[in-house]
C-alpha positions in Angstrom: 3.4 -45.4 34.2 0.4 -43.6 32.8 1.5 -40.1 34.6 4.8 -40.4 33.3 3.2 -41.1 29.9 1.0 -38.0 30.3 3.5 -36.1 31.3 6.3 -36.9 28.8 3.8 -36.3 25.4 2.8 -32.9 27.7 6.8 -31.8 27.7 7.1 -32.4 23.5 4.0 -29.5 23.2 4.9 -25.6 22.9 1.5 -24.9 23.5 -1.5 -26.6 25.8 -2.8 -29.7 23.8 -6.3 -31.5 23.7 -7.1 -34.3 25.2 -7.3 -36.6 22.1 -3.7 -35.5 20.8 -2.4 -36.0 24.6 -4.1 -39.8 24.4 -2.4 -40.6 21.1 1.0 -39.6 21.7 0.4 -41.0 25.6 -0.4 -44.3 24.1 2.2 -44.9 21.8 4.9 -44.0 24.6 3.1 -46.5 26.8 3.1 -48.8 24.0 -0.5 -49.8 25.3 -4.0 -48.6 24.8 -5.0 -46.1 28.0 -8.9 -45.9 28.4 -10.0 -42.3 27.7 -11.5 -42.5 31.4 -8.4 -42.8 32.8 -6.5 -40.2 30.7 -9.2 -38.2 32.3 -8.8 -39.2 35.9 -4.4 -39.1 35.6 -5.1 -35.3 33.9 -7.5 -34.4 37.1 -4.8 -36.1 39.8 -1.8 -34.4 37.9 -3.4 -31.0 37.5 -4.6 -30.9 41.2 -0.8 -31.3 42.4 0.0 -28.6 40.4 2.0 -30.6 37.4 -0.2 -30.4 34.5 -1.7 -26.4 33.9 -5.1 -26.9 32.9 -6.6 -24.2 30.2 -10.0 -23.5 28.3 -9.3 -22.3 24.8 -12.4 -21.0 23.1 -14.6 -23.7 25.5 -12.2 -26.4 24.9 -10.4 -27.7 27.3 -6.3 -28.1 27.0 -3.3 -29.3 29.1 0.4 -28.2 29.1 2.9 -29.5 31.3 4.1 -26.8 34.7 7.4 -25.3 33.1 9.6 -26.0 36.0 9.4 -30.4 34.8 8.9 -29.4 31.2 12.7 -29.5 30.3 12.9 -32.8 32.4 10.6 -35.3 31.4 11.1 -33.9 27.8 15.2 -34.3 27.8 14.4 -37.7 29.3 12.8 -39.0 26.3 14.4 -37.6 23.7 18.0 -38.6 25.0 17.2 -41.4 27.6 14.3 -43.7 25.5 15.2 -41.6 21.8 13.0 -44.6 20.2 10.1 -43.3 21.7 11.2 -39.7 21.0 11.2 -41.0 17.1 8.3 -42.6 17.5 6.4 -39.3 18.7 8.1 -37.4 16.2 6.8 -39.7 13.5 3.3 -39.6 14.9 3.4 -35.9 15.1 4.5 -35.3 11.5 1.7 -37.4 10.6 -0.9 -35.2 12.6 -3.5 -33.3 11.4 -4.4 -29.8 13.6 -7.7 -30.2 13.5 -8.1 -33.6 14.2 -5.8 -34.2 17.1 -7.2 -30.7 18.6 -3.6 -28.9 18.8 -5.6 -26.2 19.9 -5.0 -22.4 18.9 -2.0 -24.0 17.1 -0.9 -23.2 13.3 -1.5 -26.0 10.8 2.4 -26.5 10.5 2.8 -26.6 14.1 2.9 -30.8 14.7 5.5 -30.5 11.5 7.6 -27.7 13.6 7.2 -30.1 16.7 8.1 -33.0 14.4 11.4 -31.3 13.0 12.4 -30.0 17.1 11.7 -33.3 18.0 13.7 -35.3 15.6 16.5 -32.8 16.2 16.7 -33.2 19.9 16.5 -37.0 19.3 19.9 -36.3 17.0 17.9 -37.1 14.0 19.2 -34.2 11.9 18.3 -36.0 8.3 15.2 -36.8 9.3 14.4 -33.1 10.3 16.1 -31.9 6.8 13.4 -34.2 5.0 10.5 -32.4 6.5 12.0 -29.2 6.4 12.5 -29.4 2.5 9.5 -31.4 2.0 6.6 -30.1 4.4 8.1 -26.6 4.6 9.5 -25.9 1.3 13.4 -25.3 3.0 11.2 -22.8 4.9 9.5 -20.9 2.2 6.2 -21.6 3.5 7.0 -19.4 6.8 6.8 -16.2 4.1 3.9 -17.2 2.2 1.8 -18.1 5.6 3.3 -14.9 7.4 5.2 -17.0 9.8 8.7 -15.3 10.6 8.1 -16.2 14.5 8.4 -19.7 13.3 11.0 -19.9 11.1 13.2 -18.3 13.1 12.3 -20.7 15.6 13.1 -23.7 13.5 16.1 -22.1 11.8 17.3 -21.7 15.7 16.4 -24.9 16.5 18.8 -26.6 13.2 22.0 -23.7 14.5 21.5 -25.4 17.9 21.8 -29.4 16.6 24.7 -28.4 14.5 26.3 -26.5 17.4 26.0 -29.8 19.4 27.2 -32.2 16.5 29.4 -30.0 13.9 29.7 -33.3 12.0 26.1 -33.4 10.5 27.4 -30.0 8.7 28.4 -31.8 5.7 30.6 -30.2 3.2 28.2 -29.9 -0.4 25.0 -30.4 1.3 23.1 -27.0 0.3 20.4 -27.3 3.5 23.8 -27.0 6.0 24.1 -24.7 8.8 24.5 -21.1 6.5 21.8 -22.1 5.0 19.4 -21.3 8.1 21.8 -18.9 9.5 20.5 -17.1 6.4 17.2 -17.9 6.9 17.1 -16.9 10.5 18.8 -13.1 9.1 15.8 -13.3 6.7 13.1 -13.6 9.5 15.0 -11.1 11.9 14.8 -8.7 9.2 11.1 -9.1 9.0 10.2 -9.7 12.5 12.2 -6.6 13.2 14.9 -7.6 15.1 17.7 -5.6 13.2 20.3 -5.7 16.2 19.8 -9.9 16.2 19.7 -9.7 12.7 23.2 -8.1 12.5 24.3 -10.8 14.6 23.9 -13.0 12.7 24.4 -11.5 9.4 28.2 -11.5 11.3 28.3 -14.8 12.4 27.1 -15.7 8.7 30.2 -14.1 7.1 32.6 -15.4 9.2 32.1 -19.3 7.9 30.8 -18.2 4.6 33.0 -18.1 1.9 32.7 -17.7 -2.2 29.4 -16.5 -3.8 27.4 -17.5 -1.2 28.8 -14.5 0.7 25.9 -12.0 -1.5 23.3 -13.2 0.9 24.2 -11.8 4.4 26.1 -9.1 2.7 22.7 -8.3 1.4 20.8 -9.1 4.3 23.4 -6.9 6.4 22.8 -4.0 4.0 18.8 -4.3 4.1 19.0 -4.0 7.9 21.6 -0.9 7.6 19.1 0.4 5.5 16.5 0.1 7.9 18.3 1.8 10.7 19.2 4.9 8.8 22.6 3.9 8.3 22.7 4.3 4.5 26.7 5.1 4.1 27.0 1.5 5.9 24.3 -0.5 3.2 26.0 1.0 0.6 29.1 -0.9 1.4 27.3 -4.0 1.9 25.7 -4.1 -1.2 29.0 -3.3 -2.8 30.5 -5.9 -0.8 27.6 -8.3 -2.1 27.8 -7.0 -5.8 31.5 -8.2 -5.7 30.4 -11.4 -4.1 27.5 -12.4 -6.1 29.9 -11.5 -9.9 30.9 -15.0 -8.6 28.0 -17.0 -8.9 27.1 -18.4 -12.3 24.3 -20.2 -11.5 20.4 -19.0 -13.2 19.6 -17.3 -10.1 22.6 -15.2 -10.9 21.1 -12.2 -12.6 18.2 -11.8 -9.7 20.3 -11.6 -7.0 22.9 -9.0 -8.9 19.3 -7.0 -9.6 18.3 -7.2 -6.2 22.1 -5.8 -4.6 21.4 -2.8 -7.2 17.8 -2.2 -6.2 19.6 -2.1 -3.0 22.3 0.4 -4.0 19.7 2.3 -5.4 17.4 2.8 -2.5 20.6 4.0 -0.6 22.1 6.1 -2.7 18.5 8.2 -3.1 18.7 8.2 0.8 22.2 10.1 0.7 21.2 12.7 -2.1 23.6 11.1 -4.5 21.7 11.2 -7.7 24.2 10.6 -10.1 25.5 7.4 -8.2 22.0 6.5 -7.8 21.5 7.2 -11.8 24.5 4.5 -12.3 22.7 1.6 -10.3 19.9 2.3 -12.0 21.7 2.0 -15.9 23.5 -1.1 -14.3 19.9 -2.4 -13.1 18.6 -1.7 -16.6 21.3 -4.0 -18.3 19.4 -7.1 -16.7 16.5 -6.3 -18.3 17.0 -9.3 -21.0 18.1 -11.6 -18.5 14.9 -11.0 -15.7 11.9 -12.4 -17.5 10.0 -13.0 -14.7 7.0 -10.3 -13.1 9.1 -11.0 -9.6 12.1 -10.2 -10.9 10.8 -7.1 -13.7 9.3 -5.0 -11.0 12.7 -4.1 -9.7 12.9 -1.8 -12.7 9.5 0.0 -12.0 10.3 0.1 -8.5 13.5 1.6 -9.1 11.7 4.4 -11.6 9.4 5.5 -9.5 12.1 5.9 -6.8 13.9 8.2 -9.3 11.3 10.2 -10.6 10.4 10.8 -6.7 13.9 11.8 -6.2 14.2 14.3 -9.1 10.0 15.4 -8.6 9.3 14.6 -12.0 5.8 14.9 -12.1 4.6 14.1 -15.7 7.3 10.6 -15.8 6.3 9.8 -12.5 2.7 9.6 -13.6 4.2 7.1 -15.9 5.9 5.1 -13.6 3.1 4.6 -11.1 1.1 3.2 -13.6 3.4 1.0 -14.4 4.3 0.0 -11.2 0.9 -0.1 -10.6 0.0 -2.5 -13.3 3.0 -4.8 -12.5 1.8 -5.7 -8.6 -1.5 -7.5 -10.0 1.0 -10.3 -11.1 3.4 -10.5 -8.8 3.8 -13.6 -6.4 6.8 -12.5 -4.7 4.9 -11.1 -1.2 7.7 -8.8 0.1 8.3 -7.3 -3.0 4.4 -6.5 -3.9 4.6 -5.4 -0.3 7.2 -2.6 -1.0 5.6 -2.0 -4.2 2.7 -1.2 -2.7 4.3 1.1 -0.4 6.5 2.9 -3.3 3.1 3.4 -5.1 1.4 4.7 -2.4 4.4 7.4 -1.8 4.3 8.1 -5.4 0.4 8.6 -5.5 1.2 11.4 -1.9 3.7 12.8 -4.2 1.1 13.9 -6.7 -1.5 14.7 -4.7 -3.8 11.8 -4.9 -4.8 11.5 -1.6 -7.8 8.5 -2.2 -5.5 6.6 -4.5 -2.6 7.3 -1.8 -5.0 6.6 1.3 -6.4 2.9 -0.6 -3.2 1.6 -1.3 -1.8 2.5 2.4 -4.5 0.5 3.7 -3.9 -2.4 1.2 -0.4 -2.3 2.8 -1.5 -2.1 6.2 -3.7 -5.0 5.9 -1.0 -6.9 3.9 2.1 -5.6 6.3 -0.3 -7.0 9.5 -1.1 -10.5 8.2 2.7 -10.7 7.2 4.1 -10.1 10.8 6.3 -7.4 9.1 6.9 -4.0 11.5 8.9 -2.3 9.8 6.6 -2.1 7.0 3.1 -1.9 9.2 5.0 1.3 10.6 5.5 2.6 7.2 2.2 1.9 5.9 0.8 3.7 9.1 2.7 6.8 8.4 1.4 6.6 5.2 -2.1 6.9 6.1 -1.2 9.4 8.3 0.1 11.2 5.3 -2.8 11.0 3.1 -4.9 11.7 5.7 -3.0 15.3 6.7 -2.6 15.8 2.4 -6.9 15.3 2.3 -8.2 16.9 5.2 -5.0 19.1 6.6 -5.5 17.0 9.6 -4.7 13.4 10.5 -5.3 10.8 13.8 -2.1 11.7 16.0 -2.2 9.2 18.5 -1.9 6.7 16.1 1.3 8.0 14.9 2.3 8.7 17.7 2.3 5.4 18.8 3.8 4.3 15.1 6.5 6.5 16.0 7.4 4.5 19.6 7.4 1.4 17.8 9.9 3.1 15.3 12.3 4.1 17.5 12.1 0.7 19.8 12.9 -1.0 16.9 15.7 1.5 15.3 13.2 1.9 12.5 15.3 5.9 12.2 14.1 6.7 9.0 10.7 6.5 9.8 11.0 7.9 12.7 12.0 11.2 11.7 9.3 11.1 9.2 6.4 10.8 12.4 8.2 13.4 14.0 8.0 15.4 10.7 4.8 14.7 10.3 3.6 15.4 13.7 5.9 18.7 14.1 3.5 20.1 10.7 0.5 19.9 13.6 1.8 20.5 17.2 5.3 21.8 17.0 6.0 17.7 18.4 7.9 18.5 21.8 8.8 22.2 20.9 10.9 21.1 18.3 11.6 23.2 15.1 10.0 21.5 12.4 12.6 23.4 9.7 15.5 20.9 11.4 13.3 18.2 10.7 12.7 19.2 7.0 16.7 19.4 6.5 17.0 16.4 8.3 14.2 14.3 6.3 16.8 13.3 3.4 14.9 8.9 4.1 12.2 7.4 2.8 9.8 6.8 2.4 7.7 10.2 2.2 10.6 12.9 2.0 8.9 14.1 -1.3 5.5 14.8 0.3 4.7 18.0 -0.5 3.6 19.7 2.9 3.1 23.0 4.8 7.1 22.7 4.9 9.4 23.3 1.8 11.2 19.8 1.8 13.8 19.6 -0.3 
């Protein structure tokens, strides 16, 4: 009884568990107090047959269950004794981290066992409530730097309502496109653009109305991304169209946001004058976005378009702007790319410290977000301001920047570290001229370098 106590409370945990946590859960399954000598002895027996893996984690010792009875004894509570599954789940969103020693574990992680838990025990609404209450309807996963794990719980929701389609309830707003959005969202920032695309598909296909803008949008950043800017134009228009149907106060952000988007692409393709028009069209919300989130969409924008047309004495200007706006922003992505837009600007004229301070801002802030794409950028970026200061710059980092770009179909930036890297070693005997007419992405096409880019 004890074993199969120990071993059950082992199969709920992702990752190996103290022994006080394991003697909790263990007693409530058992229903009756176990004595912590004989947690000890069962935990010595089980581990010297080879069913419980025993670890030390910073001198403290932890036990996970072998991974070949894992999926057994954990199916077999949650859908042979589901009380008990409840029970555990309860317990667990209860937990504190600290206190029940879920060792090298997140502070959310006995709230993400909680949720997978209740879920596999066909307890959707009882996941829902901890997911909108303990996670903010997953919000906290971007302000923590968590993607991994909300694209884990978002997965974990698609796969209850894949088994009962019924707890999709019509008018319920936390339904199954809801975290088929959110797990597009993490894609996007762990870097998985060819999952994220997946999705983004799957998202459109039962998605209908206004509600359409946000994997429209979400396909178009990850086009972006890829270097495939004909392709996010046509999203964003396809979200612009889709989001003139939404009348609720979110309404004017999410239009700002598609045109941002437009914008961006449009520079990317050398048309200016289409770009010009996103930007008058972005400049219409200006009344309507009264929030520092939602304002820096404009600076971002200018600075984007001064880069473009090299206008040094307005892009002075914008930067400070921009600049000024990121101290109050509490929107992380976005102070992330403004970050990065400022420190492209700063390359463009010439201020290497300014551009090499903010690039490490990024870098730091890119890192403890879990966000490649941007960790790459901000690396190429130091890179930059480091060739721009000294005429020289630390190749084997970017050279490693650059096979983490093109793993992750990162294109732009790719051709930007070849660029980059071409100015110093003709990279691979290639002729850094094609690069230069090639080099029409962001983010540092406007770097002025040993090569005319234009």
């Amino acid at each position: 009884m004890e074993q199969n106590a120990i071993l059950s409370s082992l199969a709920l945990m992702r990752s190996p568990s103290a022994q006080n946590l394991l003697l909790s859960l263990a007693t409530r399954l058992l229903e009756q107090e176990i004595e912590p000598s004989l947690l000890a002895i069962e935990l010595k027996r089980l581990s010297a047959v080879g069913l419980v893996l025993l670890d030390n984690i910073e001198g403290v010792s932890a036990y996970s269950c072998h991974p070949i009875i894992r999926d057994y004894f954990r199916d077999t509570l949650l859908q042979v004794d589901r009380d008990a599954g409840m029970d555990a789940a309860r317990y667990l969103a209860e937990a504190q981290p600290d206190a029940n020693g879920l060792v090298g574990a997140t502070r959310l992680e006995p709230i993400l066992l909680a949720i997978e838990t209740f879920l596999e025990s066909n307890a959707i609404e009882n996941a829902k409530s901890l997911y909108v209450d303990r996670l903010e309807k997953g919000g906290v996963f971007l302000s923590l730097g968590l993607p991994k794990d909300g694209k884990r719980i978002c997965h974990a929701f698609l796969k209850s309502f894949l088994r009962d389609p019924g707890a999709d309830k019509k008018g319920d707003s936390i339904d199954r496109k809801h975290f088929l959005n959110g797990a597009i969202e993490f894609a996007i920032h762990l870097g998985e653009l060819d999952d994220g695309l997946r999705l983004a598909e799957e998202a459109l296909t039962c998605t209908t109305g206004h509600r359409r803008h946000i994997p429209y949008r979400a396909q178009a950043r990850i086009f972006f991304r890829l270097g495939n800017f004909s392709d996010a134009i046509k999203s964003n228009h396809a979200a612009l169209k889709a989001v003139e149907r939404l009348v609720r106060p979110d309404a004017s952000l999410a239009r700002s946001l598609a045109y941002y988007e437009l914008l961006k692409s449009y520079i990317c393709t050398g048309a200016m004058i289409a770009a010009e028009e996103a930007f008058e069209k972005l400049k219409q919300t200006r009344n309507q976005l009264d929030s520092p989130d939602a304002q820096v969409l404009l600076d971002l924008s200018n600075v984007r378009i001064c880069l473009a047309h090299r206008d040094n004495q307005k892009m002075k200007k914008a930067s400070s702007r921009l600049s000024a706006r990121l101290n109050n922003l509490s929107n992380k992505q976005l102070r992330l790319e403004g970050l990065l837009v400022l420190a492209s600007a700063y390359l463009y004229l010439k201020q290497w410290e300014k551009a090499s301070v903010i690039a490490d801002e990024a870098y730091d802030f890119s890192t403890a977000q879990n966000c490649p794409y941007e960790l790459c950028w901000s690396q190429l970026l130091q890179s930059y301001s480091e060739f721009g200061n000294n005429g020289s710059f630390e190749q084997t980092r970017t050279r490693r920047m650059l096979e983490k770009a093109i793993a992750s179909g990162f294109e732009a930036l790719a051709v930007d570290a070849r660029v980059l890297l071409s100015m110093i070693s003709g990279f691979e005997g290639e002729n850094p001229e094609y690069f230069a007419q090639i080099i029409g992405y962001e983010p540092t096409r406007y770097v002025d370098s040993p090569i005319s880019v234009q």
